[in-house]
C-alpha positions as CSV (number, residue, x, y, z in Angstrom):
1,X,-209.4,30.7,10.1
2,X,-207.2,29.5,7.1
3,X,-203.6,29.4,6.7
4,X,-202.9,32.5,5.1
5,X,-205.0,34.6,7.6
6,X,-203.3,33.1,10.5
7,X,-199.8,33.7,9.1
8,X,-200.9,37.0,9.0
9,X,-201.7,37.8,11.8
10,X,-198.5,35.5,13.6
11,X,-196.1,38.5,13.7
12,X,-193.3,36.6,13.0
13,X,-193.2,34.1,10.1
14,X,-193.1,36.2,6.6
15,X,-193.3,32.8,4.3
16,X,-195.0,29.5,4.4
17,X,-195.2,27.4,1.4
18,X,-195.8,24.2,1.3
19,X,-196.5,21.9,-1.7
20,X,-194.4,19.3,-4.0
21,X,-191.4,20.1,-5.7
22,X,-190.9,23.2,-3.8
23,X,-187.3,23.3,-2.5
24,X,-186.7,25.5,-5.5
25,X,-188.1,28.1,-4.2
26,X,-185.7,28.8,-1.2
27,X,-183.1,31.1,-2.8
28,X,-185.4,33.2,-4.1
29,X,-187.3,33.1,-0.3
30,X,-183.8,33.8,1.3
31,X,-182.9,36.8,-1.2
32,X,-186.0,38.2,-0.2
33,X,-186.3,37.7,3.5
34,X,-182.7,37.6,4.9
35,X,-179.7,40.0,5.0
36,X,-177.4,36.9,4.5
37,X,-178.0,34.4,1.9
38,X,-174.8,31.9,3.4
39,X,-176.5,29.2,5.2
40,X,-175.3,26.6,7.7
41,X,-177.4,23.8,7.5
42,X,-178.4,21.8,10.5
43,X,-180.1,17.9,10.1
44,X,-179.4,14.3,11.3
45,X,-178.6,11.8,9.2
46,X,-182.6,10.6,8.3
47,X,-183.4,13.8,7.3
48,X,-180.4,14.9,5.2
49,X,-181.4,11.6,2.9
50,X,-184.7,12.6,3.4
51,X,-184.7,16.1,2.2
52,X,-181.0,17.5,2.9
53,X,-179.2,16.6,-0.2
54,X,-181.9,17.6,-2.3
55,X,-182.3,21.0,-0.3
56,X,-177.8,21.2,-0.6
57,X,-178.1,20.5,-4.6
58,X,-180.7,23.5,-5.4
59,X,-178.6,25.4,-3.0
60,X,-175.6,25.2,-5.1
61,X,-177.2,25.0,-8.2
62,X,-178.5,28.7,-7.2
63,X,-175.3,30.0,-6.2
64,X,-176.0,30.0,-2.3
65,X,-172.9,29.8,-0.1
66,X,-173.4,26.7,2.3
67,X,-171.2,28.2,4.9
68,X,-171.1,24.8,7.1
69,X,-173.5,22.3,8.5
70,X,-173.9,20.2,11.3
71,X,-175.8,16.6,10.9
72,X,-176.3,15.1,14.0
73,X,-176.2,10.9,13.6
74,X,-179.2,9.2,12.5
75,X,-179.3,6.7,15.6
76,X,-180.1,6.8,18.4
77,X,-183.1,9.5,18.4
78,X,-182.0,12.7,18.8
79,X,-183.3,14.5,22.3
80,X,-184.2,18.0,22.7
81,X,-181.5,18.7,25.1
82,X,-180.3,22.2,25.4
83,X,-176.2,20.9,25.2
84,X,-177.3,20.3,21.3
85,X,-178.1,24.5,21.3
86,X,-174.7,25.0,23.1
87,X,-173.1,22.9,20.6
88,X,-174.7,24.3,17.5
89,X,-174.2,28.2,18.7
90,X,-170.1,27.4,19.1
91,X,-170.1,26.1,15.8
92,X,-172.6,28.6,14.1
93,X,-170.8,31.8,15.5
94,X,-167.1,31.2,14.1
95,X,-169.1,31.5,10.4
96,X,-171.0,34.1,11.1
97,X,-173.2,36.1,9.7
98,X,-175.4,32.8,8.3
99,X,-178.7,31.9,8.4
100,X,-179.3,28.6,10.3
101,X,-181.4,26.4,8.2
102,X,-183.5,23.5,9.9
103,X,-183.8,20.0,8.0
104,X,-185.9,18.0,9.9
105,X,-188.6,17.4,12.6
106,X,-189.7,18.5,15.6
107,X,-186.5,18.1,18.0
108,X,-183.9,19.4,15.1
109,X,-186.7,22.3,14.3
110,X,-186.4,23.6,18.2
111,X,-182.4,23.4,18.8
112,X,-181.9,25.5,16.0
113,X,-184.7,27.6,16.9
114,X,-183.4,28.6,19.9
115,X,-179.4,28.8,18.5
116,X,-180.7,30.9,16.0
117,X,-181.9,33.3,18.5
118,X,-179.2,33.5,21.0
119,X,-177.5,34.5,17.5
120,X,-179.7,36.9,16.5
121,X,-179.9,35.2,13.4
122,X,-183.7,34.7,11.5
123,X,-183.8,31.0,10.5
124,X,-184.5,28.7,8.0
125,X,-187.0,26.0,8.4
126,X,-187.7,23.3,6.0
127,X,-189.9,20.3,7.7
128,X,-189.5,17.2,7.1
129,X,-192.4,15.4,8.6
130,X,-195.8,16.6,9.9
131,X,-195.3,15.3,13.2
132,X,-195.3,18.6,15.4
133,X,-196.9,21.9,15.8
134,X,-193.4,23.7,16.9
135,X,-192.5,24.8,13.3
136,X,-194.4,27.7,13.0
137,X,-194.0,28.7,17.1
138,X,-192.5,31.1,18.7
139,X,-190.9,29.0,21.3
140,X,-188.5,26.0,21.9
141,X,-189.7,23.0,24.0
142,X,-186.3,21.6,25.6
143,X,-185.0,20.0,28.7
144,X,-183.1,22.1,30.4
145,X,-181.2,21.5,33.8
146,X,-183.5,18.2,33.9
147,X,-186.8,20.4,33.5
148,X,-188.9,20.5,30.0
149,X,-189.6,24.3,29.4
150,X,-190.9,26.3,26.7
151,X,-188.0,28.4,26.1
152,X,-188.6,32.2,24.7
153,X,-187.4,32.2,20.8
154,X,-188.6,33.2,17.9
155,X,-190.2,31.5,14.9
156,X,-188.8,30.6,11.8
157,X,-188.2,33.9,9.2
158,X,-189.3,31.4,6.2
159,X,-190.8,27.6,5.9
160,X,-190.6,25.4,3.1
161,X,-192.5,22.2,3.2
162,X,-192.4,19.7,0.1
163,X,-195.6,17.3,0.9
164,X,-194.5,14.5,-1.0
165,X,-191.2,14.8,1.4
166,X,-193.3,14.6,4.5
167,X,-195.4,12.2,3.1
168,X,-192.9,9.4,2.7
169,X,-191.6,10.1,5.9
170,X,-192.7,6.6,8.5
171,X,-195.9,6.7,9.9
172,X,-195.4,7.3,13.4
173,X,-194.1,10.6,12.5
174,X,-197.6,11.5,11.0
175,X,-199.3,9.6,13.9
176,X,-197.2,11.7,16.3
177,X,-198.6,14.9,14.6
178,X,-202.2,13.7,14.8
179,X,-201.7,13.3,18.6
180,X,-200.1,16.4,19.3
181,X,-202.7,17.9,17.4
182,X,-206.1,15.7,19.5
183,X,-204.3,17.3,22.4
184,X,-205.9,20.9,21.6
185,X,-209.0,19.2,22.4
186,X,-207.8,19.3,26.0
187,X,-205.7,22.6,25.5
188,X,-209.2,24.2,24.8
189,X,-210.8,22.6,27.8
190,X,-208.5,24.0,30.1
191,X,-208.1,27.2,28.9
192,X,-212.1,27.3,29.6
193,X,-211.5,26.6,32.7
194,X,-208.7,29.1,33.3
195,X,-210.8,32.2,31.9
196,X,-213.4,31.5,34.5
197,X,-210.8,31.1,37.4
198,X,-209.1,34.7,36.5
199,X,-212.1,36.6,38.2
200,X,-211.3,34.9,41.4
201,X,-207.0,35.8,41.3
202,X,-206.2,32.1,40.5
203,X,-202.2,31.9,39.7
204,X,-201.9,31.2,35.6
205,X,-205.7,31.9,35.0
206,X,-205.7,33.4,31.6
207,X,-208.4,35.2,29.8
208,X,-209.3,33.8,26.4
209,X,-208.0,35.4,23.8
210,X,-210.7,35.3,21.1
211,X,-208.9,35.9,17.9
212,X,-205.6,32.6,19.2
213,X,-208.9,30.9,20.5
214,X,-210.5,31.2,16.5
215,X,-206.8,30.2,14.8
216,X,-206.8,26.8,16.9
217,X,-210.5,25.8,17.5
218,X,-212.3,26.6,14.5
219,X,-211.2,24.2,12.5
220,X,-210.4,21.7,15.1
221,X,-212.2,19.2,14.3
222,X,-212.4,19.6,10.6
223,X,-208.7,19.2,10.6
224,X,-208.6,15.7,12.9
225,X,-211.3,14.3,10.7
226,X,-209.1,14.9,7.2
227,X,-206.1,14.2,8.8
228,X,-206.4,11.0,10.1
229,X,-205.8,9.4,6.4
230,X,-202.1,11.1,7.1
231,X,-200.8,8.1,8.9
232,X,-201.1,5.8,5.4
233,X,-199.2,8.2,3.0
234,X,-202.0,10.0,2.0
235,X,-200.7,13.8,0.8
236,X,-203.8,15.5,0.8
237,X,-204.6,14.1,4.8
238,X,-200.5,15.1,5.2
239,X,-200.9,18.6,3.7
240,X,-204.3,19.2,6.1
241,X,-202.3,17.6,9.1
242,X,-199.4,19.7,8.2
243,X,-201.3,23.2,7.8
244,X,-203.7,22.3,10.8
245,X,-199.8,22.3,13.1
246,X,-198.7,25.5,11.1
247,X,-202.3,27.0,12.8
248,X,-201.6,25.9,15.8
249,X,-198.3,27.9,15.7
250,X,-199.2,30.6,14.0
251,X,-201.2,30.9,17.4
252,X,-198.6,30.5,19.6
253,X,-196.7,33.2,17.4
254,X,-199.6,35.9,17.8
255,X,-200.0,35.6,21.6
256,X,-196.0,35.0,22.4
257,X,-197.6,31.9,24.6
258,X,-198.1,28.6,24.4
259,X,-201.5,29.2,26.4
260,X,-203.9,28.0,23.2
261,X,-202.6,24.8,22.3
262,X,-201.0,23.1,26.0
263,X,-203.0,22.3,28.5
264,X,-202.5,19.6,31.0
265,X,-201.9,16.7,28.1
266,X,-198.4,18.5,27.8
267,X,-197.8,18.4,31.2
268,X,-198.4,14.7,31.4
269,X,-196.2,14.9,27.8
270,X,-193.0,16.8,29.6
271,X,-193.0,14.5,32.9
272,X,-192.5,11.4,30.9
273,X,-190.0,13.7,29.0
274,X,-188.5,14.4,32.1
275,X,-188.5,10.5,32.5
276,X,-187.0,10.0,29.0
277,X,-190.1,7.5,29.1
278,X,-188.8,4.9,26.5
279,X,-190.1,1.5,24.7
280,X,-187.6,-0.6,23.5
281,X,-185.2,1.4,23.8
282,X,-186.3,4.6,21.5
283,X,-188.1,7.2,23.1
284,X,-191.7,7.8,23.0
285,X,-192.4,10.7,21.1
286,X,-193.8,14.1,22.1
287,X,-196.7,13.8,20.2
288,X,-197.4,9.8,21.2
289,X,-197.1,11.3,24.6
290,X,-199.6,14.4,24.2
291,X,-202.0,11.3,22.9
292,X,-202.0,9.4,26.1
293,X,-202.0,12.0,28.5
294,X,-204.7,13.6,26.6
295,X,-206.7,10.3,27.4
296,X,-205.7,10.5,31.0
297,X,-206.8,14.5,30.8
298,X,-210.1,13.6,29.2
299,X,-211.2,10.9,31.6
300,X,-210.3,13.0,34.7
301,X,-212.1,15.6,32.7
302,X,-215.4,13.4,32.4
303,X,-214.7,12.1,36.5
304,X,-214.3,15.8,37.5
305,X,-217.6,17.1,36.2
306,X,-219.9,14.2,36.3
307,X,-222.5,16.0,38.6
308,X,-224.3,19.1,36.8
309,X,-224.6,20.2,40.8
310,X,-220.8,20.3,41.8
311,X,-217.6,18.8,41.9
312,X,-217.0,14.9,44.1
313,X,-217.0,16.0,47.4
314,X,-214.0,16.5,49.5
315,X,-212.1,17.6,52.2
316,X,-209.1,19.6,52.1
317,X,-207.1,22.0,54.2
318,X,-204.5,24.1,52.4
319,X,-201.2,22.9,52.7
320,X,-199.2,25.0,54.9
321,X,-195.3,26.2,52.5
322,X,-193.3,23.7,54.2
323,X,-195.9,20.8,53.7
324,X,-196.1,21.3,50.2
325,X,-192.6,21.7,49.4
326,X,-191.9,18.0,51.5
327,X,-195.0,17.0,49.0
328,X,-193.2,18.3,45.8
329,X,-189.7,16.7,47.2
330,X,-191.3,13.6,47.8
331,X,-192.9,13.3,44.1
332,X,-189.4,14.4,42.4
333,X,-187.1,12.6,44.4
334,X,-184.0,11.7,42.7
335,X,-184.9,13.8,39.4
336,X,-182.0,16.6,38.2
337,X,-186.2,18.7,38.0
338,X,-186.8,18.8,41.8
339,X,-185.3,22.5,42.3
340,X,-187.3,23.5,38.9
341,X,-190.4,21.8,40.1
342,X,-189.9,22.8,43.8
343,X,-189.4,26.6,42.5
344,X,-192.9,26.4,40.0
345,X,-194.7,24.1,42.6
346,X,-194.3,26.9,45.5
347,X,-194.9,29.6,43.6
348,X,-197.9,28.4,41.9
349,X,-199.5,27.7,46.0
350,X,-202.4,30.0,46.1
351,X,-202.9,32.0,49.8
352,X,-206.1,31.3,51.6
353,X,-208.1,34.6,50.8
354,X,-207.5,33.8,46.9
355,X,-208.3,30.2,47.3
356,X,-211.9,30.6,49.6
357,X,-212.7,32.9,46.3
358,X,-211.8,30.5,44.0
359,X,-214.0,27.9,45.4
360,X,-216.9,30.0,46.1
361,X,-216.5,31.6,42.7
362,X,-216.3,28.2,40.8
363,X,-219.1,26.6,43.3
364,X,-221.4,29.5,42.3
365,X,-220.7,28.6,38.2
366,X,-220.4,25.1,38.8
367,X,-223.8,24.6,35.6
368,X,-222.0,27.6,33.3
369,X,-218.8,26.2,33.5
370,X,-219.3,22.1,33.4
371,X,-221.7,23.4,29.8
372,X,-218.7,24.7,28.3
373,X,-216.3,22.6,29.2
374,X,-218.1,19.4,27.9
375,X,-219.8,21.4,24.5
376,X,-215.6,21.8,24.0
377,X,-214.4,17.8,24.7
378,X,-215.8,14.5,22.8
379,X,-216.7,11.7,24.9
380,X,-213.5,9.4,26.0
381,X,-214.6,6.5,24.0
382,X,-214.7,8.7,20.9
383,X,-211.2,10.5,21.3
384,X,-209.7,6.6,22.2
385,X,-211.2,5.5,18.7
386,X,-210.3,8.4,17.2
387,X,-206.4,7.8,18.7
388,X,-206.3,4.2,17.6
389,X,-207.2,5.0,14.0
390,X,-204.4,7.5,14.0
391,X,-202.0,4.7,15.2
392,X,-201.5,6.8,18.4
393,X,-200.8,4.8,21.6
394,X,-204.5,4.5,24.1
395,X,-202.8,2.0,26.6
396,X,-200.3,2.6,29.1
397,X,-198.4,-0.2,28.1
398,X,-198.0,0.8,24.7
399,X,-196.0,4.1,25.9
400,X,-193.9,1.5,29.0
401,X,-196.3,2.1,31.5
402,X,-198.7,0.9,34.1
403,X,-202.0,1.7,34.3
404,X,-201.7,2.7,38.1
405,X,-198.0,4.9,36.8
406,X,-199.9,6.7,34.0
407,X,-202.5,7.7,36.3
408,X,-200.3,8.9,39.8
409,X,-198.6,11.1,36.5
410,X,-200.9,13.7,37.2
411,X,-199.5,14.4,40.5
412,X,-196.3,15.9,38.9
413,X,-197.9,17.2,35.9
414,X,-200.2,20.1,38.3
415,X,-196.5,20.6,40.4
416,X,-194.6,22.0,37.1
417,X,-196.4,24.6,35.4
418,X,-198.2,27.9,36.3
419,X,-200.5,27.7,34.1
420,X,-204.1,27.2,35.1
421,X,-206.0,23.9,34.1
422,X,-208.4,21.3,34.7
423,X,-205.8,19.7,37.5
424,X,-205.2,22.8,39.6
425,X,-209.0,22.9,39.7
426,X,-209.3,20.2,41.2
427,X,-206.5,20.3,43.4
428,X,-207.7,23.4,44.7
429,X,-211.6,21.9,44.8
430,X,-209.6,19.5,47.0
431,X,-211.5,16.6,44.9
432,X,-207.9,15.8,43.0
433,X,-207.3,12.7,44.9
434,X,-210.9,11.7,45.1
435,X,-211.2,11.9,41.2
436,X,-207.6,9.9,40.8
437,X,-208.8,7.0,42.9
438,X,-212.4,7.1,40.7
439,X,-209.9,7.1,38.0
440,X,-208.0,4.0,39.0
441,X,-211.1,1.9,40.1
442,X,-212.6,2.2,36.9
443,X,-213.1,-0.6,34.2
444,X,-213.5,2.2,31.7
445,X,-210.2,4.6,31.4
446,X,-206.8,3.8,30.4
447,X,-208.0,0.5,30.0
């Protein structure tokens, strides 16, 4: 599905243009769309160099009241902490009625995402990097009392998107797109997995949705192969890398979930969030995250169905409430997301009736359900090739881990969402550790 068809059928966004020399455009987009045409623009200070002043001087030159802004300080990197939407609601509301207007990435594209909609007020977005799928979502990814969520909120009324901006923006950004992108490889793969659990009753197994399945996996692959120029300046790979996240939203926006383009990867992504996993001192970003953990989802992937005739063997009892809960204390010790992940964790235990079904069921479609799964994935060696080209990080090291850290990761990431996938699987299989430990002794993975 192309761009234009899947902005159609989002729901949400009524304008998406992106191209060169296009901030010009925005008066006219906010006479059209919005019942307020004074702004309040929101950036940091990279991106109001990047793109701000230009945005402010066609602004003025049109007339358009700039009713305030807020520019957050260009070091150290902004975090998507939801005091930032508590500080840019206080400030929006004495000016109101505006329309919040985004300048800038991923983290500056969510805050004012979700001030805008404790507002009531249809915002603005004008990206300046391709580096995220959030600007066309419906929902903001923040930490929140220590936990990274997906908090409801809706998308942007209008995006603007000048290429050759994006395009000069540094590399990681682009490389942090890519990976974010590779991780609906994985986001595909478990949302195979969750349609065949929801016959059986398993918690957070949802259906497939064909038409959100089409917007994000039918040009999948297209999309990684012509993007991967992105990370070297090149604006046609930028524009494909850009519109490829725009699809990827436009998806979220249609089915008001997050369901076709996060699997497990983001898990591993939002407990090294949780983490504030750093390298030098600057934070790994989401997308450089989403890359590795969509490594570590892969090879546990390949591990997990390795045998056409089953899953590794194993031997598991259900864990009675109170064992589980010491399990989940024990994992987030010390973390301001133990209540969060204690809450999710319990209420994501499956009884014993559902779980006896669950096994039988996925015992009994073990051949159906290993063929789809691998016709969706690549083989690990490919994706890790793949990664590298996009100078995305494949080691642990590279993202300030160990090899043995990265991998125990995927305890925590199958506590902290209800949301079926290739983890829960496993856990419930009660091959999860077995696969973890064939994980860690191999001279393959992670390696």
């Amino acid at each position: 599905m192309g761009v234009a068809e899947c902005l159609a059928a989002s729901g949400g966004t009524k304008a998406l243009l992106a191209g060169n020399d296009v901030y010009g455009e925005i008066p006219a987009l906010l006479a059209k769309h919005y019942d307020s045409r004074r702004v309040f623009i929101i950036a940091d200070g990279n991106t109001m160099r990047a793109a701000g002043n230009d945005v402010v001087g066609v602004l003025e030159s049109a007339g358009v009241e700039i009713a305030g802004r807020y520019v957050f300080p260009a070091e150290p990197m902004l975090h998507g902490e939801y005091a930032h939407v508590e500080t840019l609601t206080s400030e929006m509301k004495k000016r109101l009625p505006v329309v919040p207007l985004a300048i800038g990435s991923g983290t500056i594209n969510d805050l004012v995402k979700l001030a805008a909609d404790e507002l009531s007020s249809p915002y603005f977005c004008v990206p300046s990097a391709a580096s995220v799928d959030g600007y066309t979502s419906f929902g903001s990814a923040l930490l929140k009392d220590g936990f990274k969520q997906t908090l409801s909120s809706a998308a942007p009324r209008c995006i603007v998107a000048d290429i050759a901006v994006m395009s000069r923006a540094p590399a990681w950004l682009a490389s942090s797109g890519f990976g974010d992108l590779a991780g609906k490889i994985i986001a595909g793969a478990d949302w195979i997995i969750a349609d065949a659990a929801n016959p059986f009753g398993a918690k957070g197994a949802d259906r497939i949705d064909e038409k959100a399945w089409d917007m994000v996996q039918s040009g999948l692959y297209y999309y990684l192969k012509r993007s991967l120029p992105a990370v070297s300046a090149d604006t046609d790979a930028v524009k494909d890398l850009f519109e490829a996240l725009a699809i990827t939203g436009f998806a979220m926006q249609y089915l008001s979930d997050s369901r076709p383009v996060s699997g497990a990867e983001h898990l591993f992504a939002h407990v090294w969030e949780m983490d504030d996993l750093s390298i030098n001192g600057r934070a790994v970003t989401h997308g450089h995250k989403v890359a590795i953990g969509s490594l570590a989802c892969l090879a546990f992937l390949e591990i997990l169905f390795a045998d056409p005739d089953g899953p590794p063997s194993a031997v598991f009892n259900l864990p009675a409430r109170e064992e589980r809960a010491g399990e989940i204390k024990a994992a987030f010790a010390g973390s301001p997301a133990l209540e969060s992940a204690l809450r999710t964790g319990l209420e994501k235990l499956p009884d014993g009736q559902t779980l006896k079904k669950t096994r039988e069921g996925f015992y009994d479609t073990w051949k159906t359900l290993r063929g789809k799964v691998m016709e969706q994935i690549l083989p690990y060696d490919a994706l890790k090739e793949m990664l590298k080209k996009a100078q995305c990080p494949v080691l642990p090291a590279e993202v300030n881990l160990k090899r043995n850290e990265l991998i125990a990761s995927a305890r925590r990431a199958q506590m902290i969402r209800v949301r079926y996938n290739s983890l829960d699987l496993a856990w419930e299989l009660g091959c999860f550790e077995t696969v973890l430990a064939k994980m860690e002794a191999s001279d393959r993975y992670l390696w």
